[in-house]
OpenMM code with the backbone's topology and positions (N, CA, C; nanometers):
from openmm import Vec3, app, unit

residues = "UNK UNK UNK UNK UNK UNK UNK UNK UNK UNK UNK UNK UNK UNK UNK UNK UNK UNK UNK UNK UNK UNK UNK UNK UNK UNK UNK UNK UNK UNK UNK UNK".split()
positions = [
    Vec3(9.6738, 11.4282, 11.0575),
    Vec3(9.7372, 11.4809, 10.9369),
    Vec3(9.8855, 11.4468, 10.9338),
    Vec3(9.9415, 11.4591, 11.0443),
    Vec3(10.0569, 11.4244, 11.0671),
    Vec3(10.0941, 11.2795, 11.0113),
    Vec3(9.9801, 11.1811, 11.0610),
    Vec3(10.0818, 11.0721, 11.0407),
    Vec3(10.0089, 11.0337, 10.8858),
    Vec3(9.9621, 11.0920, 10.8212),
    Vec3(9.8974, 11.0994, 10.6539),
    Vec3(10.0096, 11.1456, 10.6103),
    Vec3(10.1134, 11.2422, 10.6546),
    Vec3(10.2059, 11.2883, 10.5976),
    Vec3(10.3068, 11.2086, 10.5824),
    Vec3(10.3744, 11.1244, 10.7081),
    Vec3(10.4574, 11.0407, 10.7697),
    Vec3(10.4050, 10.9026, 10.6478),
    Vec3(10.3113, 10.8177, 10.6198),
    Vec3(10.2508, 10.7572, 10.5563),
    Vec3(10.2972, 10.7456, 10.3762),
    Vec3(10.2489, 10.9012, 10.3600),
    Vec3(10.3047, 10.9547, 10.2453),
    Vec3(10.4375, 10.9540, 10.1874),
    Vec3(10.5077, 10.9785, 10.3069),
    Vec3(10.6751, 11.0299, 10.2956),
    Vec3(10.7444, 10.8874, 10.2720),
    Vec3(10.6707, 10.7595, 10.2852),
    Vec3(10.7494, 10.6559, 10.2358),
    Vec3(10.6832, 10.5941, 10.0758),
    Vec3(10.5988, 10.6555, 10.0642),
    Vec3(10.5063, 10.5946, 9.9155),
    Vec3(10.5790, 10.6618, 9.7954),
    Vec3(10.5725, 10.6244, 9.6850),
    Vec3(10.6590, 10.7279, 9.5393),
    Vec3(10.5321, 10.8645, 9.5493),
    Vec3(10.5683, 10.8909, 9.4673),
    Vec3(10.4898, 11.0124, 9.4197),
    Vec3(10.3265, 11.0016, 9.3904),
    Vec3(10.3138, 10.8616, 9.2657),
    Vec3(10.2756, 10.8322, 9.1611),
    Vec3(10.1658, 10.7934, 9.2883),
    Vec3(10.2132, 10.7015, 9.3572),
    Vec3(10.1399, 10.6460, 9.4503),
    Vec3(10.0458, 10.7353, 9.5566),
    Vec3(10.1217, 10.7808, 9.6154),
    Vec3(10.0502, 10.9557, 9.7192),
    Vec3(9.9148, 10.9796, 9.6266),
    Vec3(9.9120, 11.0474, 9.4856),
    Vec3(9.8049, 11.0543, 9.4060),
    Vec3(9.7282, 10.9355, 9.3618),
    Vec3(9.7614, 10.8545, 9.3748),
    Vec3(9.6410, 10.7765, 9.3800),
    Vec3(9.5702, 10.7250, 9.5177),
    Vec3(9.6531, 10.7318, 9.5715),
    Vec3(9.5377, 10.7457, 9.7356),
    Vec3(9.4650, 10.8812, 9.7270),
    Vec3(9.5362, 10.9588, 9.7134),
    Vec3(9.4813, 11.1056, 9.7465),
    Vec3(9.3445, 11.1112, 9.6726),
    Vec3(9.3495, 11.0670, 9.5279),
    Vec3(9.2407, 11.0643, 9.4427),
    Vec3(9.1387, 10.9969, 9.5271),
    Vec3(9.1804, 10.8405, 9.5354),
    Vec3(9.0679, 10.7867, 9.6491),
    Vec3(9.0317, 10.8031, 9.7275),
    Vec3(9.0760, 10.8783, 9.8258),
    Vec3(9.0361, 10.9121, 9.9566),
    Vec3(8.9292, 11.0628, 9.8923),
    Vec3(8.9645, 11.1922, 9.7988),
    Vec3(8.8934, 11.2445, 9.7885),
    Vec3(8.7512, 11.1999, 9.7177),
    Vec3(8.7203, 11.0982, 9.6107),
    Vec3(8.6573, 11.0204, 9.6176),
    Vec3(8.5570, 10.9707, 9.7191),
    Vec3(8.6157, 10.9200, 9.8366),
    Vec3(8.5780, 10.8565, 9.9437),
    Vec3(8.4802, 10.9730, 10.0285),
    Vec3(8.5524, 11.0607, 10.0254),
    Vec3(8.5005, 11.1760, 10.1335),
    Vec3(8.4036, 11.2257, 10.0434),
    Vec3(8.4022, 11.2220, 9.9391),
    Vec3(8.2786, 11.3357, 9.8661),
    Vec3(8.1751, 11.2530, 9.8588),
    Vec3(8.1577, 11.1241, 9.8400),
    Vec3(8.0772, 11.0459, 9.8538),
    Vec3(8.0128, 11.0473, 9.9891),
    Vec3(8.1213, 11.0280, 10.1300),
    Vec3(8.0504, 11.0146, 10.2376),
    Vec3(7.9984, 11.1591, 10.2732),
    Vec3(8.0446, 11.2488, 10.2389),
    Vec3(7.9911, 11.3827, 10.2773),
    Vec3(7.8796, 11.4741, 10.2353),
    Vec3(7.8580, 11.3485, 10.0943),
    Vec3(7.7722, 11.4286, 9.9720),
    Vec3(7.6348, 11.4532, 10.0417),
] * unit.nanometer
topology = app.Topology()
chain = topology.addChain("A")
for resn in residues:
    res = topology.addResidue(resn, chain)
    for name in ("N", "CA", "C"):
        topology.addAtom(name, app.Element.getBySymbol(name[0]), res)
């Protein structure tokens, strides 16, 4: 989590949410 944060802390804003979108995406799919 840490380094998701660290990761984050150099991306804009705009950007963070669109990973975030994908990755939740990603996980609901693999988890479904």
């Amino acid at each position: 989590m840490i380094t998701t944060y660290i990761l984050y802390g150099s991306l804009t804003s705009s950007d963070v949410l669109e990973i975030s979108q994908e990755l939740d995406t990603l996980l609901n799919e693999h988890f479904a």
